[in-house]
C-alpha positions as MATLAB code, in Angstrom:
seq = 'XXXXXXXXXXXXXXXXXXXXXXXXXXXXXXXXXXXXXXXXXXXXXXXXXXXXXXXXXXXXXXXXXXXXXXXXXXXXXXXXXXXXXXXXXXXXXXXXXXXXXXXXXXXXXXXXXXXXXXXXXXXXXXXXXXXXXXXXXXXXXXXXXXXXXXXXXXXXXXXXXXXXXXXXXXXXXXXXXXXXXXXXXXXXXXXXXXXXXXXXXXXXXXXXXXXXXXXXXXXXXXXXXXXXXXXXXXXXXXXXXXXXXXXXXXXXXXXXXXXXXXXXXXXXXXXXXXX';
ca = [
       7.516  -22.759   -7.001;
       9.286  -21.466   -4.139;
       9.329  -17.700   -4.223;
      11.997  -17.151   -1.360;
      14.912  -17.544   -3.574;
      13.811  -15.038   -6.506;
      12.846  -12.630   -3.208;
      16.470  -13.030   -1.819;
      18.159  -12.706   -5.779;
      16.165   -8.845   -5.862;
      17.343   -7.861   -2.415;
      21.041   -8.841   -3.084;
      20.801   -7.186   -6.755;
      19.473   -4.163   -5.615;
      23.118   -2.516   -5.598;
      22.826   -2.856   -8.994;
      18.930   -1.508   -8.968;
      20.793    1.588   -7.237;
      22.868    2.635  -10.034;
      20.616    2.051  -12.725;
      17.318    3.164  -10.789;
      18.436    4.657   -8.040;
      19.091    8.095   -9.447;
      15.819    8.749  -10.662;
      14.296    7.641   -7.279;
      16.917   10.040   -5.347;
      15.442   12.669   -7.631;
      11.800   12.156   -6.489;
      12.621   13.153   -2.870;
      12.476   16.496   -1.734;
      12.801   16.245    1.659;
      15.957   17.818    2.215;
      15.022   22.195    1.965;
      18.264   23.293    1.194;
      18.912   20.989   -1.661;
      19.871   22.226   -4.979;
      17.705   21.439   -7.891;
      17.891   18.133   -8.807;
      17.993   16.541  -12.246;
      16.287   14.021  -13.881;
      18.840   10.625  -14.407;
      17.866    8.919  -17.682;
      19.467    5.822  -19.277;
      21.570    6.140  -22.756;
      20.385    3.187  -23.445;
      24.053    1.546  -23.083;
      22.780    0.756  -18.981;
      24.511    4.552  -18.138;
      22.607    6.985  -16.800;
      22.952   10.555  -17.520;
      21.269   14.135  -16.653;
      18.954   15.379  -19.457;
      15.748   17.399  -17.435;
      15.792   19.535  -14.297;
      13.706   18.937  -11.252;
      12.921   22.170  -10.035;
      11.821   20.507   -6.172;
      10.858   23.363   -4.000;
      11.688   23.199   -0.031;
       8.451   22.668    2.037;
       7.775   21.829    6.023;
      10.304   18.856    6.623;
       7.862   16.699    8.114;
       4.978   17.685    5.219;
       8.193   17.348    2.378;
       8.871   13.783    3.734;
       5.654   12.390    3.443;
       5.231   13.702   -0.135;
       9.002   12.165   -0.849;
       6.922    8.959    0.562;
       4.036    8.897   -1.791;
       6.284    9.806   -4.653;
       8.770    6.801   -4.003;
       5.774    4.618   -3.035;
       4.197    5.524   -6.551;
       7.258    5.092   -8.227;
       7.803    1.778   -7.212;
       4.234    0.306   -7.576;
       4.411    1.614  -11.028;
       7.678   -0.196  -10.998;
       5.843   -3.343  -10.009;
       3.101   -3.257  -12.164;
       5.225   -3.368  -15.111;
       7.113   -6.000  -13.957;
       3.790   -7.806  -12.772;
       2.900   -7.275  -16.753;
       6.144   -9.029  -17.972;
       5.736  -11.995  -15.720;
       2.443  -12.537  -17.184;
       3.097  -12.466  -20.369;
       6.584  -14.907  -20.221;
       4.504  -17.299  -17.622;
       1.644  -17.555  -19.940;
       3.717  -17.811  -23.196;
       5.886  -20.245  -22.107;
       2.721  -22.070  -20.564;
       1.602  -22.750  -24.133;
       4.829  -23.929  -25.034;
       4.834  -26.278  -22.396;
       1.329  -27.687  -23.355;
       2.945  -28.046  -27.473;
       5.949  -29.687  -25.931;
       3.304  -31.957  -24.030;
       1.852  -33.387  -26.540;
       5.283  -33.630  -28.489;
       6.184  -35.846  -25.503;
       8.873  -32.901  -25.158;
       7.887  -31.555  -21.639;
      10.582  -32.930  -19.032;
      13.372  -32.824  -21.458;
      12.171  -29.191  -21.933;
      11.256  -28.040  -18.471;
      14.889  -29.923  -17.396;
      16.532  -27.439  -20.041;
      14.509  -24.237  -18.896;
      15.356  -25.193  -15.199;
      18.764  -25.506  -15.877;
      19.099  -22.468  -18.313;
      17.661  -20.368  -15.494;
      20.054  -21.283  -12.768;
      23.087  -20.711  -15.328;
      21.838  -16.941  -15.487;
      21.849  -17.006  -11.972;
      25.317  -17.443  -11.882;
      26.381  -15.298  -14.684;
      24.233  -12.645  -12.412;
      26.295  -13.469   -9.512;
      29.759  -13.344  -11.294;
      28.423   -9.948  -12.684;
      27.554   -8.694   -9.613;
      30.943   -9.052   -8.137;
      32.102   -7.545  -11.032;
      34.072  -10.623  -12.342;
      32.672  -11.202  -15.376;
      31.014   -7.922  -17.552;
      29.050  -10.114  -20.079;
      25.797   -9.699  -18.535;
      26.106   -5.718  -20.222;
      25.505   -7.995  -23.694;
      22.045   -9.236  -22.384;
      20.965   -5.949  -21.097;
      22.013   -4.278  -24.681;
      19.077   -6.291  -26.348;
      16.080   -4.199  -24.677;
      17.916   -0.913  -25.935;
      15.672   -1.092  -28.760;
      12.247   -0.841  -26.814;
      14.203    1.349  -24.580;
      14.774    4.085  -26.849;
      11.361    3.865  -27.505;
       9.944    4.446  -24.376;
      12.351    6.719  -22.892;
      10.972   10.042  -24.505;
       7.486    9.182  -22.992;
       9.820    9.366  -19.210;
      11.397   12.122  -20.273;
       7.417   13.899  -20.669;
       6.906   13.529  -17.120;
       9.514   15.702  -15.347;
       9.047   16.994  -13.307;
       7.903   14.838  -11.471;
       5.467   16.881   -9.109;
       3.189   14.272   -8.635;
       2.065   10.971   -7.484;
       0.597   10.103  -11.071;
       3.511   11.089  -12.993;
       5.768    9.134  -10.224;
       3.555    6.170  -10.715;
       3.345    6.422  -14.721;
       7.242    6.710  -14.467;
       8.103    3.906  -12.091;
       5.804    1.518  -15.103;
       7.795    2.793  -17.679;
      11.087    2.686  -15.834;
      10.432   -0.762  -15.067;
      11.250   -1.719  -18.793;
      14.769   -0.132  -18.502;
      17.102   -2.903  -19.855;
      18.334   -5.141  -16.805;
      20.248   -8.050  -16.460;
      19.089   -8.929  -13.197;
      15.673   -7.952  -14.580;
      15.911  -10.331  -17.612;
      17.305  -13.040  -15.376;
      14.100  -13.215  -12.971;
      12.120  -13.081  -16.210;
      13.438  -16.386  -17.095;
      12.519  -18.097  -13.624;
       8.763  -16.238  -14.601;
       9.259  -18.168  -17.893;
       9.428  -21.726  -15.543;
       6.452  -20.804  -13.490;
       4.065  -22.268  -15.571;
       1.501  -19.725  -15.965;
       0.629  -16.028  -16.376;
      -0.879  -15.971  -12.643;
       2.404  -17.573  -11.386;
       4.715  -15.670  -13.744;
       3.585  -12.378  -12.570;
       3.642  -13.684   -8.928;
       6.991  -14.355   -9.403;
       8.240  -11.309  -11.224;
       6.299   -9.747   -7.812;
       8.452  -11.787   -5.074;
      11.631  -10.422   -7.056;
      10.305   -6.174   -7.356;
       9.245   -6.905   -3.333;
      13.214   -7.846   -2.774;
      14.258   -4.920   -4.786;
      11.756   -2.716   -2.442;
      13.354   -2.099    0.617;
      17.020   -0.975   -0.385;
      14.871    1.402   -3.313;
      12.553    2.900   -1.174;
      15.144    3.841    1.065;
      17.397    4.893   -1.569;
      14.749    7.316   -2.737;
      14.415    8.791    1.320;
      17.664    8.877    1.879;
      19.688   10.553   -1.307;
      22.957   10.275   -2.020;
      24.346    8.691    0.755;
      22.799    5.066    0.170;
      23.948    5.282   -3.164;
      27.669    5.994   -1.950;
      27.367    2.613    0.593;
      26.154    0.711   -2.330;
      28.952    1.677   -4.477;
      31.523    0.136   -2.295;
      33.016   -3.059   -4.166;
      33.081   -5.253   -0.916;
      29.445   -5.010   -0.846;
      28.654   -5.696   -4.344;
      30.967   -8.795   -4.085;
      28.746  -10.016   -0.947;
      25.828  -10.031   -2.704;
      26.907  -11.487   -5.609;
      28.279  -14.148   -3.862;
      24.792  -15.103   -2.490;
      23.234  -15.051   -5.815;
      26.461  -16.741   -7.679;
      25.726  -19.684   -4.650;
      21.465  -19.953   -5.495;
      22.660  -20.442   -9.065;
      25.202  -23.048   -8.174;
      22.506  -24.257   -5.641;
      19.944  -24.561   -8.685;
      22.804  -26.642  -10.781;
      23.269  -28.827   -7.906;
      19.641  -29.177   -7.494;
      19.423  -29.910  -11.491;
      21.699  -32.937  -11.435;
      19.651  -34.605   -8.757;
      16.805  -34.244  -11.426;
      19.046  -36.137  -14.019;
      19.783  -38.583  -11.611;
      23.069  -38.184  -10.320;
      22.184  -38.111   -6.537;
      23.516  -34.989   -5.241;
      21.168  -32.684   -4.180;
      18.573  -33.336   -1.477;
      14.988  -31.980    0.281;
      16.617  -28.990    2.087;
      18.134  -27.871   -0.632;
      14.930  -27.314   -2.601;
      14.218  -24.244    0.238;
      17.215  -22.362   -1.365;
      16.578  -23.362   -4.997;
      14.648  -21.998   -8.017;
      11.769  -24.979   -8.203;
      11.358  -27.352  -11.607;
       7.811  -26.043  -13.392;
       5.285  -29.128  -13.067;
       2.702  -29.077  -15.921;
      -0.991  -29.366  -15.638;
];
């Protein structure tokens, strides 16, 4: 499976990761001394955030303040990782054992055909939702409210957060906050044919999400405020509306119809083989 397209899908979607996660990682820095206390930015569990718990983040040394804003947001997003590390693993390995069933129903190309082209349609329904033409993604992200609701008094335990632990225990509970773009790269984990691969992939997605997160937690506000800006949410779902249209292009050369070819395959979501 080629990993470069589920990498490029998490660094275009992480304007989205900004609003929904991006508050809580602004909150773990410190690193300005004259900031006001922070607070703590929480899902409702309706994908809106809201303040619940203060952050009482005292002013240190601006060079010692920034490197503890570093391990913080570093911890934060590992614990981030692991959890979506977990979640590849377990839809890579389930659907594994579905494959093998639908093996030996003589089901397995029709299936993996279906999966493959399933996952690309997300992709565009990502895309169109990322450019804020179409809102229906919201529906998808409403069905983890449930285990949401659940965790989110065990977050709520660990502000302030004062320390790498608690960032690190936060980032792998955060990282079961109900996502669209989340749920999306957890069906291309579902195609990847095993838990090893699923979690490998649900990896190369966090790593795209990484750069615009980690510098949304060092830098404040004023990342948040670029990201915000609809000509820049449109651009990046543009790119990820054209891998899912890639992906459907790519799926009709499967069925036979002659339109896609090799280079294509660089930019596309690869077919699951079994074995």
């Amino acid at each position: 499976m080629h990993l470069l397209p589920i990498f490029l899908v998490g660094l275009m979607g992480s304007v989205h990761c900004i609003g929904m996660c991006g508050g809580i990682v602004g909150a773990l820095s410190s690193a300005a001394p004259a900031r006001a206390p922070a607070a703590a930015l929480m899902p409702d569990g309706s994908g809106h955030l809201r303040r619940v718990i203060p952050l009482h983040l005292a002013g240190t040394v601006p060079a010692a303040a920034f490197m503890q804003d570093m391990v913080r947001v570093l911890s934060y997003n590992l614990g981030r990782l692991s959890s979506y590390a977990l979640a590849g693993a377990l839809a890579g390995g389930i659907a594994a054992g579905l494959l093998r069933g639908a093996d030996v129903l003589g089901w397995l190309a029709p299936a993996q055909t279906l999966a493959y082209v399933m996952t690309n349609i997300v992709l565009v329904l990502l895309g169109l939702y990322l450019t804020q033409w179409w809102s229906g993604m919201t529906r998808l992200e409403q069905l983890g409210s449930g285990l949401w609701a659940r965790i989110r008094p065990h977050a709520s335990r660990l502000v302030p957060v004062d320390t790498p632990a608690k960032a690190l225990l936060l980032g792998s509970l955060w990282g079961w906050l109900p996502c669209g773009m989340v749920y999306s790269a957890l069906l291309t984990a579902l195609m990847a044919g095993s838990a090893a691969r699923g979690a490998l992939t649900m990896l190369a997605f966090g790593a795209g999400t990484l750069p615009v997160l980690l510098a949304a937690g060092l830098s404040g506000a004023r990342l948040r405020q670029l990201a915000a800006r609809p000509a820049l949410r449109r651009a990046a779902g543009v790119v990820v509306l054209a891998f899912g249209i890639l992906g459907l292009l790519r799926a009709a050369e499967i069925g036979g119809m002659g339109i896609a070819r090799g280079w294509i395959d660089v930019f596309c979501i690869s077919p699951v083989h079994g074995g």
